[in-house]
N, C-alpha and C positions, 0 to 999 in steps of 0.2 A: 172463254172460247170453247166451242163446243167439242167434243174427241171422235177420233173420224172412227167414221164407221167400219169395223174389219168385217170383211164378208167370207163367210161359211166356206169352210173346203168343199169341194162334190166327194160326195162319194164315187165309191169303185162300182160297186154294183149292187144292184135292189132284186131282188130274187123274190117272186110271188109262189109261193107252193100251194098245191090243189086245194090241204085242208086250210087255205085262209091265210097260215102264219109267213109273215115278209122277214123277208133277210137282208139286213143292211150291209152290205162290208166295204167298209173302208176304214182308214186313221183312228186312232185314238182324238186324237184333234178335231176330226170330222164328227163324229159322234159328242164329243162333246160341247162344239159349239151348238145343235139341235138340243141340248139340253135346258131347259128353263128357270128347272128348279131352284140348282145350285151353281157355283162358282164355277167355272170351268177347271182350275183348280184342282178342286175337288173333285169333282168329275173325271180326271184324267186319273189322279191318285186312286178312285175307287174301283178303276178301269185296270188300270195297273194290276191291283192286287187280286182281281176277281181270275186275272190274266195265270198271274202266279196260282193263284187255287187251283184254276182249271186244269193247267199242270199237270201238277200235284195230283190230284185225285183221277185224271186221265191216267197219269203212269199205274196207279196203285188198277182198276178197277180195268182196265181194256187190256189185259192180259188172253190174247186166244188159247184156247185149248183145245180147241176142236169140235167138231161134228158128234152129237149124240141124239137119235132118232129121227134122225134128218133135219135137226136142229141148230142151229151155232151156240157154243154155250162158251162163256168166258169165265177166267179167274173171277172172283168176288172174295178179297182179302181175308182172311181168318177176325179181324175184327170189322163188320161191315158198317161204318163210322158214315155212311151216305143214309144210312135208313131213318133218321129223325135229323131235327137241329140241333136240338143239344147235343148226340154223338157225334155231328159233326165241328162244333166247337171246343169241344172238348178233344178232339182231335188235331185239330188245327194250332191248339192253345200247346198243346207239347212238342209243335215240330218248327223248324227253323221258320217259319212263316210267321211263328205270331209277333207282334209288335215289342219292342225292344221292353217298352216301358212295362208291359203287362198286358196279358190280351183284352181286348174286348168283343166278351164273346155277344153280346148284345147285336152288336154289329154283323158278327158272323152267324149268329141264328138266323136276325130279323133279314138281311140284306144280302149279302153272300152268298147263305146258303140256297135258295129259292133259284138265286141266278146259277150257278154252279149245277144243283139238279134240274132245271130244265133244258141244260146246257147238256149235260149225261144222258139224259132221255133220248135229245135226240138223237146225238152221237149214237146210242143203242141202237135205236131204230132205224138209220140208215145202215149202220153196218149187218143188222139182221136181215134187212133186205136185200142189201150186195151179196150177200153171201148166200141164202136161201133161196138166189134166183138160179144161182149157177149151176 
């Protein structure tokens, strides 16, 4: 007997910005039934922890400080663990976040990290703009 078909949550909302890039937002669930690759599973677990990274490394690096030459400029940690993938797994691998059994920084170089910095990027650039229009 064949398994019935579950059909795809909608998403919340699709955001087209000027330079091309779309923005999905909806569910964890939503997103990961659009996925092809892998298990949905999996996908929500990787979803999960990109969730928890993001975090993390929002708390550490989005500290304001102020206006300097008519510029916004922010905290940027005394060890700045976003600037390659190995500093950022290597960061990851010493804080409550990494995997019980051991980390695997493999995962967080190759996967993680890429989503995480373009995730900061733009966070940066919107709030540079909000703030340098005013």
């Amino acid at each position: 007997m064949p398994r019935k078909k579950i059909l795809a949550p909608s998403l919340d909302e699709v955001i087209e910005l000027s330079s091309g890039l779309i923005i999905e937002i909806g569910t964890v669930d939503a997103h990961a039934h659009r996925s092809t690759t892998r298990g949905r599973s999996q996908v929500i677990k990787c979803m999960s922890k990109n969730d928890a990274l993001l975090e993390h490394v929002f708390n550490d690096y989005f500290v304001f400080t102020g206006r300097l030459d008519g510029r916004t400029e922010y905290h940027v940690p005394g060890e700045d663990y976003m600037r390659n993938p190995s500093a950022f797994a290597n960061h990851i691998s010493n804080t409550n976040l990494a995997d019980p059994n051991g980390p695997d920084t493999k995962s967080l170089r190759m996967k993680h990290y890429p989503q995480i910095k373009r995730h900061i990027e733009a966070f940066r650039d919107v709030l540079q703009d909000s703030y340098d229009v005013d």
